[in-house]
C-alpha positions as CSV (number, residue, x, y, z in Angstrom):
1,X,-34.7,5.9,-4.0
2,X,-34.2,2.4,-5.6
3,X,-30.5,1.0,-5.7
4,X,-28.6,0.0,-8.6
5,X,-27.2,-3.3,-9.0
6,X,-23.6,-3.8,-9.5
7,X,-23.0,-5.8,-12.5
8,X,-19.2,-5.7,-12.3
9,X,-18.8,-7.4,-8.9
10,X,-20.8,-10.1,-7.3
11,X,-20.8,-11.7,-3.9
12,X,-19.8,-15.4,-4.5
13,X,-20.9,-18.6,-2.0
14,X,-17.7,-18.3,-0.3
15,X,-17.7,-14.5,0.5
16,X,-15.9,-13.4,-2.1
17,X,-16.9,-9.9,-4.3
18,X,-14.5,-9.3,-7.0
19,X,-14.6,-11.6,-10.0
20,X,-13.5,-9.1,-12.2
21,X,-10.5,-8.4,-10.6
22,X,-6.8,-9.8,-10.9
23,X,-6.0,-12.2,-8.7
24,X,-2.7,-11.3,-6.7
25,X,-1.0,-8.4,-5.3
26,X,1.9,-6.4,-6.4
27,X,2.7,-6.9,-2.7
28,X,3.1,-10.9,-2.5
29,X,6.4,-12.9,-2.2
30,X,8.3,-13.7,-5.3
31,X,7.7,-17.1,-6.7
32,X,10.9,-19.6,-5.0
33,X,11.6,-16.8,-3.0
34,X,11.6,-17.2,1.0
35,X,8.1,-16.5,2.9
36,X,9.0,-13.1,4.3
37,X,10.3,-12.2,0.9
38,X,8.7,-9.5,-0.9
39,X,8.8,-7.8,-4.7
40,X,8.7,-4.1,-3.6
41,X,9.4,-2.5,0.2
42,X,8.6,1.2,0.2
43,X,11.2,3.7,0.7
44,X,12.0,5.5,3.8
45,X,11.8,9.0,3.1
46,X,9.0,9.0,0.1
47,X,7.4,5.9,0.5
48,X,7.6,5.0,-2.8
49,X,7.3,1.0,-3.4
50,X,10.6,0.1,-5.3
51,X,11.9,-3.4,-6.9
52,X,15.1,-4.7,-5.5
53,X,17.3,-3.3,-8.6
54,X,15.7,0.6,-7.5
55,X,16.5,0.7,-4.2
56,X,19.2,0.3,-1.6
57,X,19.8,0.3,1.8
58,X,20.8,3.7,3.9
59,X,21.8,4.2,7.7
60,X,19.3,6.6,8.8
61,X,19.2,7.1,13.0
62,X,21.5,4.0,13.1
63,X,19.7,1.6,11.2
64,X,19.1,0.2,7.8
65,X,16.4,1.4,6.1
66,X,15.3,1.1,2.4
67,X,15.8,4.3,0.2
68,X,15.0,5.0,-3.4
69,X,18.0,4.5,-5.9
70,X,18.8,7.1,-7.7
71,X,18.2,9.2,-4.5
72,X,14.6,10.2,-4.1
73,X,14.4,14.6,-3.7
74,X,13.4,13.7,-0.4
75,X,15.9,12.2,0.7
76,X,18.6,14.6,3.0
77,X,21.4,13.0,1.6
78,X,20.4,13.9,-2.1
79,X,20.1,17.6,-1.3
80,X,23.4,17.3,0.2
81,X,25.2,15.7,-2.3
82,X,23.3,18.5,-4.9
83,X,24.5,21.3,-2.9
84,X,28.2,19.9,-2.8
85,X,27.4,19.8,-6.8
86,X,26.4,23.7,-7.6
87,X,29.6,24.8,-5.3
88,X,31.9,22.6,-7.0
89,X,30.2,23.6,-10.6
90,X,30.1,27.6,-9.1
91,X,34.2,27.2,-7.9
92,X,35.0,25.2,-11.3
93,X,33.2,28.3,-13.5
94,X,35.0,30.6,-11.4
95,X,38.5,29.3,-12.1
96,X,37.9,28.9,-15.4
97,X,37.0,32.7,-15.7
98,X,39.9,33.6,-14.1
């Protein structure tokens, strides 16, 4: 069985394969920003990578950890605070039936 060629990539003198590709990572610091400074940190509980502006930080087993903002449908704290929702919406309907 003969190989094919790859015609979208190519092994360059210094090692490198992808020419094609972008350079960068969605992972690198932000430009003026501090070395250990990055654009996205994952969250805790769903491991999605969020900006700064979508996530904030939550005590979880006594320490800081990033979480998703608005509260990811992983996270404990967001079925809590939706459970403390339906009673308070079930009570309200129920005094205003009464």
């Amino acid at each position: 069985m003969a190989s094919r060629k790859d015609t979208t990539t190519r092994i360059q003198q210094d090692g490198l394969r992808y020419t094609s590709k972008a350079p960068g990572s969605p992972f690198s610091p932000r430009p003026g920003a501090f070395s250990g400074a990055t654009n996205t940190m994952s969250c805790f509980f769903c491991g999605a990578h969020q900006p700064p502006n979508r996530r904030t930080m939550q005590k979880v087993l006594g320490r800081s950890q990033p979480v998703c903002e608005p509260l990811c449908e992983k996270n404990p704290r967001a079925k809590k605070l939706a459970a403390l929702a339906a009673e308070a919406a079930a009570v309200t309907t129920d005094s205003a039936a009464d």
